[in-house]
C-alpha positions in Angstrom: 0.0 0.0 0.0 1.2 3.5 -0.9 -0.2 6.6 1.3 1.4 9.9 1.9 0.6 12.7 3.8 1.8 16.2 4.5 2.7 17.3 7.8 3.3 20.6 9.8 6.9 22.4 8.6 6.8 21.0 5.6 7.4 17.3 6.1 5.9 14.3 4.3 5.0 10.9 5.7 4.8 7.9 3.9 4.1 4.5 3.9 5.0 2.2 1.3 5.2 -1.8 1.5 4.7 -1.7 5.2 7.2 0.6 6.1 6.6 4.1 7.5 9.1 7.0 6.4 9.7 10.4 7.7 10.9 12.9 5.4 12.6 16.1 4.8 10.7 18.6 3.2 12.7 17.7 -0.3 10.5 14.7 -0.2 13.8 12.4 -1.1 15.8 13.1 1.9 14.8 10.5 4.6 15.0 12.2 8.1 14.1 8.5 9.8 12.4 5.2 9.9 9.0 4.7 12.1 9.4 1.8 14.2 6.3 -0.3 13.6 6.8 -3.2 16.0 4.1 -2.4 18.0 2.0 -3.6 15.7 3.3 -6.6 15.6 2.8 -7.4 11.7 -1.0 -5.7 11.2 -1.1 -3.5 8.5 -1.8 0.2 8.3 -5.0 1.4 7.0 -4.6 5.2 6.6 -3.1 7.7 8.0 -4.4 11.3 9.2 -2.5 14.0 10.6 -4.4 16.0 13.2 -4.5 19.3 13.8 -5.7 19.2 17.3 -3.5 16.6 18.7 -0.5 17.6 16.7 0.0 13.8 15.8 -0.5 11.7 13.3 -3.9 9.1 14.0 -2.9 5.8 12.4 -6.0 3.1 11.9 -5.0 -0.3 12.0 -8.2 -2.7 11.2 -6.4 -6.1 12.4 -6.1 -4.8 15.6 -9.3 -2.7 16.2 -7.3 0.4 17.3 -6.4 3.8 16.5 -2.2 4.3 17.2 -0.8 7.9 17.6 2.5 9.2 16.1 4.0 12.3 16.4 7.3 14.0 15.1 9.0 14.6 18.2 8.9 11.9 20.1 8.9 9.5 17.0 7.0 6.8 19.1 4.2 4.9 17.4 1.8 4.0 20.8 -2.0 3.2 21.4 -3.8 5.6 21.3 -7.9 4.7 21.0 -9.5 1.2 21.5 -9.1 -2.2 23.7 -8.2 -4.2 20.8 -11.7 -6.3 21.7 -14.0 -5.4 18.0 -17.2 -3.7 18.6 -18.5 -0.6 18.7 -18.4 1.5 22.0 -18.6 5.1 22.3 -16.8 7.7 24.9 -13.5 8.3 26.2 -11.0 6.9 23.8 -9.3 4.7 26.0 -12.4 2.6 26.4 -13.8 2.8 23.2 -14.3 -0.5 21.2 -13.7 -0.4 16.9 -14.0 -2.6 14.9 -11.3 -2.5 11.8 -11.2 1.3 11.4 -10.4 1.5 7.6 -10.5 5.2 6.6 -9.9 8.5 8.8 -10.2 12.3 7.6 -9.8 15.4 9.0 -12.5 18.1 9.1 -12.5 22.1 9.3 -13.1 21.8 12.8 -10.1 19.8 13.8 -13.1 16.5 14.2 -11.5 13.2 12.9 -13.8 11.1 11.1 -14.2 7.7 10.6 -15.4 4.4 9.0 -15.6 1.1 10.9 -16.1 -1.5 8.2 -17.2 -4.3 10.4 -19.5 -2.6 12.8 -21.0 -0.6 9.3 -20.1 2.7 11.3 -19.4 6.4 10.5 -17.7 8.0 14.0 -16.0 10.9 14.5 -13.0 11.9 17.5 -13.5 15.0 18.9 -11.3 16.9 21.5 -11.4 19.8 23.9 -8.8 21.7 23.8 -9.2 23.5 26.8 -8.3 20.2 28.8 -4.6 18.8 29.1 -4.7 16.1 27.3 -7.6 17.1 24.7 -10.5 14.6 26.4 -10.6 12.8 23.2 -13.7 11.2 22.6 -15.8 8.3 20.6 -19.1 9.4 18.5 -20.9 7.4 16.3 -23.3 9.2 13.8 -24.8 6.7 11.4 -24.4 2.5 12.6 -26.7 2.7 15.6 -28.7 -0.4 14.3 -26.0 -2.5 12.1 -25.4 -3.0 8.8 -28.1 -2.3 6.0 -29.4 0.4 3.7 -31.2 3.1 4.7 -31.3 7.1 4.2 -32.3 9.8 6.2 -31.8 10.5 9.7 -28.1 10.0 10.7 -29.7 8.0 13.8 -31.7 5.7 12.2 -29.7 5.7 8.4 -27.7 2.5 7.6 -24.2 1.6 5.8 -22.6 -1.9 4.8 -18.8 -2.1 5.2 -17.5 1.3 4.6 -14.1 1.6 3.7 -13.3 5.0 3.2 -14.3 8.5 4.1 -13.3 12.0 3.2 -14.6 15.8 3.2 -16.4 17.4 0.6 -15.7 20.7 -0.7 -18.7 22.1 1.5 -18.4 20.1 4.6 -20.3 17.4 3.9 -19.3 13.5 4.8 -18.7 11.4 2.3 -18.5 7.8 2.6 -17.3 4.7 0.5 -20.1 2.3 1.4 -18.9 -0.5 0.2 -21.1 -3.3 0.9 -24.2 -1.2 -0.7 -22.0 -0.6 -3.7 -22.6 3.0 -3.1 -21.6 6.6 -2.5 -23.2 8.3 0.7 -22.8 12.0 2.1 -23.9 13.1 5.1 -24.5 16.4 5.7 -23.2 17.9 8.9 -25.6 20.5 9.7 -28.9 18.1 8.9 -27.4 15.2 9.6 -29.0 13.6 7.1 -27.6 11.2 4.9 -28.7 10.8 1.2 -26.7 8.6 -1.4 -25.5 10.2 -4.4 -24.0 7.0 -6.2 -25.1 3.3 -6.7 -26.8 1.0 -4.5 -27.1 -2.4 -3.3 -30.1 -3.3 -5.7 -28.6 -1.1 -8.8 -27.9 -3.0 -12.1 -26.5 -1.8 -15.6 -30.6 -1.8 -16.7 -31.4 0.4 -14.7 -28.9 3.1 -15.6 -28.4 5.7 -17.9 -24.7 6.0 -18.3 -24.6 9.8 -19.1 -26.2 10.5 -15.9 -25.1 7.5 -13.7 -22.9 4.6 -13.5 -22.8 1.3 -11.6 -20.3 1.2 -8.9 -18.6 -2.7 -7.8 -17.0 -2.6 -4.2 -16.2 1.2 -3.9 -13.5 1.4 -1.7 -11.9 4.7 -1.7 -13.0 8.4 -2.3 -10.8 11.3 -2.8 -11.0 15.2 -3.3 -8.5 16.7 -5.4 -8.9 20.2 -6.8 -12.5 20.5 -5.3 -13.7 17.1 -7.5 -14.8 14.1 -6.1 -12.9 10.8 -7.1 -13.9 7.3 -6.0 -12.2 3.7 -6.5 -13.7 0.4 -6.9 -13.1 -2.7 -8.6 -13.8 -1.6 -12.0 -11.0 1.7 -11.8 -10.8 5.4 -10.9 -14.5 7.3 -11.5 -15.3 10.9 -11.1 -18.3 11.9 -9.2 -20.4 15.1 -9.2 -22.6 15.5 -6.0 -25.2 17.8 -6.4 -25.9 20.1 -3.6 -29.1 19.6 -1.6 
């Protein structure tokens, strides 16, 4: 797996082939090797760099946890989980996951997140004005298990989501994977509506000007404001239409 992200001063962190690599802000110059043994051989999922805990949050689906890395101390260490799958809100160290695949970043400093085998989209959040940031556990949409089901965030349903990012207005957006489908919740509504696909879509019932039939979506990306999702078929650009 390749991922790379850029961090604070102008450094870039990468993994590639189950190594994890800090570098100078040439991106060629290596400044050092992440020690990884605390994983004992479970791969890395993503990688997102937060804003409000200055450190990196690593999700690691084998192992149900969330890890924590930052550039000064150059320690990879638990950070959110028991390691026992499930889903549990509340203070991080208690919190149950179960195999965190994707993690973003929002304009508020939250960091989101999709649980593939729980069929959850959480979020961390953090206040500041306490020492160590009281990170906490929410879950938005997963309540009631897998499924398919729009509308209310508290009662709407996903199916092994892989993958998450932001949208260029806020809005959540979600590689269901198991519905074959692209989702975006709304932050202010919380509502979420799907945009893409479905579990019951076939090639008959589309009109490929308009639509397209997506197989096991399992990544979605913005670049330059555009929405860009992966599945089994190749790379597909997206337009959501605002509510």
């Amino acid at each position: 797996m390749e991922l790379s992200i850029g961090l604070p001063e102008g450094l870039l962190l990468r993994l590639s082939n189950g190594d994890l690599t800090l570098y100078e802000d040439d991106w060629k110059t290596v400044r050092r090797q992440i020690d990884l043994s605390i994983l004992e051989g479970a791969q890395i999922a993503d990688i997102t760099w937060s804003h409000k805990l200055w450190a990196a949050v690593v999700a690691v689906p084998e192992r149900n946890q969330l890890f924590r890395w930052d550039a000064y101390t150059n320690a990879l260490v638990e950070f959110a989980g028991t390691g026992e799958p499930g889903r549990r809100d509340g203070k991080v160290a208690h919190a149950k996951f179960a195999a965190t695949c994707g993690t973003v970043e929002d304009s508020d400093g939250r960091v989101w997140l999709v649980d593939r085998d729980s069929s959850a989209l959480r979020y961390l959040e953090f206040d500041l004005d306490k020492g160590d940031g009281d990170p906490h556990v929410v879950t938005v949409v997963g309540r009631h298990g897998a499924g398919y089901a729009d509308g209310a965030a508290d009662e709407a349903r996903l199916s092994a989501p892989e993958s998450v990012h932001i949208l260029y207005d806020g809005s959540v957006v979600v590689a269901d994977t198991g519905n074959h489908a692209i989702r975006v919740l709304d932050r202010e509504s919380l509502e979420l509506r799907t945009v893409v696909g479905g579990p019951d879509l076939t090639e008959a019932d589309t009109d490929f000007s308009d639509d397209m039939v997506l197989q096991r979506p399992h990544l979605v990306e913005v670049a330059d404001g555009e929405l860009w999702v992966v599945d089994d078929n190749g790379r597909h650009h997206v337009e959501v239409t605002p509510v």
